[in-house]
C-alpha positions as CSV (number, residue, x, y, z in Angstrom):
1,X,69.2,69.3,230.4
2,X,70.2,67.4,227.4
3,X,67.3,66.8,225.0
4,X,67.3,65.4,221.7
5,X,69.6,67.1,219.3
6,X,68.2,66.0,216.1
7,X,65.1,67.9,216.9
8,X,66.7,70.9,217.4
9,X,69.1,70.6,214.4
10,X,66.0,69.9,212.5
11,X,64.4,73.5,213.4
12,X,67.4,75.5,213.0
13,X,69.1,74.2,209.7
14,X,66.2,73.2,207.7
15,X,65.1,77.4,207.1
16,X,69.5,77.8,206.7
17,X,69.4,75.8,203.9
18,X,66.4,77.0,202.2
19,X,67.8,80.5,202.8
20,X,71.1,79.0,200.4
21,X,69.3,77.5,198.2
22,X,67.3,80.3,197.5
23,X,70.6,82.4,197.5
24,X,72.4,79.7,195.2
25,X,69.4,79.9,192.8
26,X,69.3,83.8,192.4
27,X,72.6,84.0,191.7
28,X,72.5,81.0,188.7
29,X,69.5,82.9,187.6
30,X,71.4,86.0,187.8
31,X,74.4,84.3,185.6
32,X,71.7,82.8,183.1
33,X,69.5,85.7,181.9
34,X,72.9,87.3,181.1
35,X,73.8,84.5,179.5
36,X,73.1,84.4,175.2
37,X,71.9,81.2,174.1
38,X,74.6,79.4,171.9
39,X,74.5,79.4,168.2
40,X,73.7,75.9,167.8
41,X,70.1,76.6,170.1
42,X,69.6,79.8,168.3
43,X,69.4,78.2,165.3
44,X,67.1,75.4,166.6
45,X,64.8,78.2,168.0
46,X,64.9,79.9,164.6
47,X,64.3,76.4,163.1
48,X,61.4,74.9,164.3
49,X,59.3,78.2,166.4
50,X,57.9,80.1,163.7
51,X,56.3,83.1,166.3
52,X,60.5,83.8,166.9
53,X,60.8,85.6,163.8
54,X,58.1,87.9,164.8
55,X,59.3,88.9,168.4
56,X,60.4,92.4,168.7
57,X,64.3,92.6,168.7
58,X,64.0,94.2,172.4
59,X,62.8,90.3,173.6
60,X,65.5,88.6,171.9
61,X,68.1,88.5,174.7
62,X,65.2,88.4,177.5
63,X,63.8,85.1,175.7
64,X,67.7,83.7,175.5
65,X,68.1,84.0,179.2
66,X,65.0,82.3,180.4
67,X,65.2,80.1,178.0
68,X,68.7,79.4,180.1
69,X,67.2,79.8,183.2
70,X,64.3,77.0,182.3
71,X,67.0,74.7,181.0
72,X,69.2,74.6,183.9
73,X,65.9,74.0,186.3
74,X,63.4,72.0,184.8
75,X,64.0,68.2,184.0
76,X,62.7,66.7,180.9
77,X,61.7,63.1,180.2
78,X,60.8,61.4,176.9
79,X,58.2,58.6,177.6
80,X,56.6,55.9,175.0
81,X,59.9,55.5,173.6
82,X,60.9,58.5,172.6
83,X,64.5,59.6,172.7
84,X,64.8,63.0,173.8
85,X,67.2,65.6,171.9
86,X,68.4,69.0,173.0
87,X,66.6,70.1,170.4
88,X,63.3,69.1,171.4
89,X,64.4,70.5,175.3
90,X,64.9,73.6,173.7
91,X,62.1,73.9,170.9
92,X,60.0,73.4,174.0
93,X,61.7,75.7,176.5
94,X,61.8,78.6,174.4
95,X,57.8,78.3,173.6
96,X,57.2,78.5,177.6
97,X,59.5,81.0,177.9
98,X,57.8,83.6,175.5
99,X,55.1,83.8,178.5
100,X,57.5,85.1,180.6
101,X,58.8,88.1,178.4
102,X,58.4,91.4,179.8
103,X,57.6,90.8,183.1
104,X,59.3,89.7,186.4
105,X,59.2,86.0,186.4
106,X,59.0,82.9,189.1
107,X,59.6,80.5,186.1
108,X,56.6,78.3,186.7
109,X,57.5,77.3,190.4
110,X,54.8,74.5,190.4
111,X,56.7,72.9,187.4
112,X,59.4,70.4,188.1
113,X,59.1,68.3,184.9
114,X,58.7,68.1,181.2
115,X,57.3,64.6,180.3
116,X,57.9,64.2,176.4
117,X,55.4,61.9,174.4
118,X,56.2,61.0,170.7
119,X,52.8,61.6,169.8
120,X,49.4,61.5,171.3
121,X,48.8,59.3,173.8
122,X,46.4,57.4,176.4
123,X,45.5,58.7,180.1
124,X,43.3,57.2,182.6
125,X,40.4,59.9,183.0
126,X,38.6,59.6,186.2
127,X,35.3,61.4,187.4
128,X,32.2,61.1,189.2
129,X,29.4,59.8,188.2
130,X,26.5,60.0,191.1
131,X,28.7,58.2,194.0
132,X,30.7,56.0,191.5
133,X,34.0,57.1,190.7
134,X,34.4,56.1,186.6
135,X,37.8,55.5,184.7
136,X,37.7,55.8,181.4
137,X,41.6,56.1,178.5
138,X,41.0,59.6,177.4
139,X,43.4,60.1,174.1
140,X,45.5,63.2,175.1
141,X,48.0,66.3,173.4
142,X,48.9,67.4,176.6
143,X,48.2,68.1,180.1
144,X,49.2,70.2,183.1
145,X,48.9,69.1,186.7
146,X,48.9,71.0,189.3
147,X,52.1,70.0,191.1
148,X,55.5,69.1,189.3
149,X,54.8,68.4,186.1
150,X,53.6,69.0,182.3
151,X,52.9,66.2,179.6
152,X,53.0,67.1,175.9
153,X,52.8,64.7,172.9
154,X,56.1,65.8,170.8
155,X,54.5,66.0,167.5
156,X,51.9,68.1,168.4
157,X,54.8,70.9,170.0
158,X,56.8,70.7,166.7
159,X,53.7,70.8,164.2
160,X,51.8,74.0,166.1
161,X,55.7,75.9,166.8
162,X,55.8,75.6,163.1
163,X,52.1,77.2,162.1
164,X,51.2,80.0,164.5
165,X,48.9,80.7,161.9
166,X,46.1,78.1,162.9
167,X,45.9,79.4,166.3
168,X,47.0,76.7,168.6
169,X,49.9,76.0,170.2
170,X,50.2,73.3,173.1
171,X,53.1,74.4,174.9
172,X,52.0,78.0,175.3
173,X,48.1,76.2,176.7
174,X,50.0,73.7,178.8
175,X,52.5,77.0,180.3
176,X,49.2,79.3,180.7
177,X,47.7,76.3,182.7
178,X,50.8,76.2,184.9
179,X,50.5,80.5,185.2
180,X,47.3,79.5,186.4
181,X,48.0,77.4,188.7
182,X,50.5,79.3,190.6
183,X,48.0,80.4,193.4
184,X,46.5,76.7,194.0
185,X,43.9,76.6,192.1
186,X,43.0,76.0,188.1
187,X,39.9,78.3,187.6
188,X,41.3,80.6,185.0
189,X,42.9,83.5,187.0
190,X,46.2,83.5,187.3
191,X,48.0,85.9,189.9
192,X,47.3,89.2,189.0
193,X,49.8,92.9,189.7
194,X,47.1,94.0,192.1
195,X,44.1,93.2,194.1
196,X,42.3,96.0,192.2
197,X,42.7,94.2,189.2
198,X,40.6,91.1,190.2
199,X,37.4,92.6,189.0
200,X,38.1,93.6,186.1
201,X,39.6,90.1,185.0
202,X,36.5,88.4,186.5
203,X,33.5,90.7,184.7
204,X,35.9,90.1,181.3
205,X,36.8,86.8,181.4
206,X,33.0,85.3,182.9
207,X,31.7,87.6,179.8
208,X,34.0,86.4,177.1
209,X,33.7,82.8,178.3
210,X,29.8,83.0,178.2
211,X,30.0,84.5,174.7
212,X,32.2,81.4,173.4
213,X,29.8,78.4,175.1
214,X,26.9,80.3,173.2
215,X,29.1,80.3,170.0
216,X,30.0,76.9,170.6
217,X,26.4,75.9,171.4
218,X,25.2,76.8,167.8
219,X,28.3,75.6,166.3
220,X,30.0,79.2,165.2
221,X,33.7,79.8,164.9
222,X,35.6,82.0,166.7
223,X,39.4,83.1,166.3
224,X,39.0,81.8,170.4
225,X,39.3,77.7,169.6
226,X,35.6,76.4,171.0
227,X,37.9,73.9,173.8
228,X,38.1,77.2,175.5
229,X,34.3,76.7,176.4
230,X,35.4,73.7,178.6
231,X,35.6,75.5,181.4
232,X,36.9,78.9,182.9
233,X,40.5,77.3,182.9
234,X,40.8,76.1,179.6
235,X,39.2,79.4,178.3
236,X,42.0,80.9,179.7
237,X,44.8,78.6,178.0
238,X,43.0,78.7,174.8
239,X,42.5,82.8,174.4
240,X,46.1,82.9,175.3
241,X,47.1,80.4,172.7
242,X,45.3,83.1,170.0
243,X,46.6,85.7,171.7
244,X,50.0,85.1,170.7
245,X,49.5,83.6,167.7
246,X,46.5,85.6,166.2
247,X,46.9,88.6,168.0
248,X,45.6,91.2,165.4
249,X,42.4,88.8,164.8
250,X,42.0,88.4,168.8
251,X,42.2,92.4,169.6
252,X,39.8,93.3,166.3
253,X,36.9,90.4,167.2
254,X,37.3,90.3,171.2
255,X,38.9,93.9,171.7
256,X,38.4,93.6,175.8
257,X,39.7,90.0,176.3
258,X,42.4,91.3,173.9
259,X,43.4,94.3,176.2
260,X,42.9,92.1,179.6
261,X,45.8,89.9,178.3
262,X,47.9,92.6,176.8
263,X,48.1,94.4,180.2
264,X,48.3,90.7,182.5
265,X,51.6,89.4,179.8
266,X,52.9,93.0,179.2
267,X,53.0,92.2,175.5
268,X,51.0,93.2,172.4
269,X,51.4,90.4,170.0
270,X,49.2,92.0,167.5
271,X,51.9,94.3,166.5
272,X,54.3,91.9,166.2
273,X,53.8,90.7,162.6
274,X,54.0,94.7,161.3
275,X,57.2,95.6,163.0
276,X,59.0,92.0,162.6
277,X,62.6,92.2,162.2
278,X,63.8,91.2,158.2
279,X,64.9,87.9,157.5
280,X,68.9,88.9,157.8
281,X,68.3,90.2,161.6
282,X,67.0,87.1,162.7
């Protein structure tokens, strides 16, 4: 009997060409992280991201490829009027990438695009207020939704990639959130090695979290910026924003949050500033 072909052809070619294009991708990928970054980014990197001089050497050529990798698959967009440069493509790129470092990587699957604000700018908030839904312009740095894309206000990235010193760095809290999200849901657990280590992440995180709303309640600082108290999510992006960019302070004031995040990124930031390579290496 002769039944209708386009059905068929839809069933049987559709998983074909995800199978290629899967295929096709590994391969580029493949290519890229072999791939060093040209001179002319290099310098850029070593330009305007201040935590690059402090990266082991052993990261250097793992940070060029997905740096590549994210390049070649993400698209970038400069709203508000903003003209975007390579530069600022790859000032940002490299930031995300230094998540990534160490570890096998998906490349932030959720994340299609990169839209580029000059500076901070004006979102329509919405939430619920008894069975009224309320919109109110909430002035924002940057944000992270949960499918496709990333916002960041431009001279926010360049003004925190040049001071890792003050602890706060929007492309690395914007990437977490997208880390987070990889599983579905934005509650401040990311995808974890092993179901084993679930617990552990939940009885440290829920106890570190708890400790920064009461510090925030009675208006202490914290090496852990008091946004983190938000919620469980942005508790998350925030303590990994100090972890890479206070890392010594982090591990000596929250020693167990310190550890939780050194074993989920592979990394140990904190020793990053005593072994950093001299000035003519970088």
């Amino acid at each position: 009997m002769i039944g209708a072909p386009g059905i068929f052809a839809a069933v049987t070619v559709l998983p074909i060409a995800l199978i290629v294009n899967r295929i096709l991708r590994e391969r580029r990928r493949s290519r890229l992280i072999n791939e060093p970054l040209s001179e002319e980014r290099l310098a850029m990197i070593r330009r305007n991201v201040a935590l690059y001089k402090f990266i082991p050497e052993q990261y250097r050529a793992e940070l060029s490829g997905h740096t590549n990798i994210f390049l070649a698959e993400k698209h970038f967009e400069g709203c508000g009027g903003l003209a975007l440069t390579d530069e600022m493509r790859v000032t940002i790129a490299a930031q995300a990438c230094i998540l990534l470092l160490g570890r096998k990587s998906s490349y932030f699957p959720k994340c299609d695009s990169i839209v580029v604000y000059p500076a901070a700018y004006v979102a329509d908030k919405r939430q619920r207020v008894g069975y009224m839904e309320v919109h109110e312009d909430s002035v924002r740095l940057g944000e992270s939704w949960t499918q496709g894309v990333v916002v960041l206000a431009w001279d926010d990235v360049q003004g925190e990639a040049a001071r890792p010193e003050e602890g706060r760095n929007v492309v690395l809290h914007e990437f977490a959130h997208q880390l987070d999200q990889e599983d579905g849901a934005s509650d401040g657990t990311p995808i974890l090695a092993n179901r084993s280590a679930y617990p552990e992440w939940a009885r440290v995180m829920s106890a570190e979290y708890k400790k920064l709303k009461d510090r925030e309640f009675h208006h202490a600082r914290d090496v852990i910026d008091a946004y983190g108290a938000t919620n469980e999510a942005e508790f998350f992006a925030v303590a990994t924003e100090a972890f890479f960019t206070k890392g010594a302070a982090l591990k000596y004031k929250h020693p167990e949050l310190y550890e939780l995040l050194r074993g989920y990124y592979t990394l140990d930031p904190a020793d990053w500033r005593q072994s950093a390579p001299s000035p003519q290496n970088l």
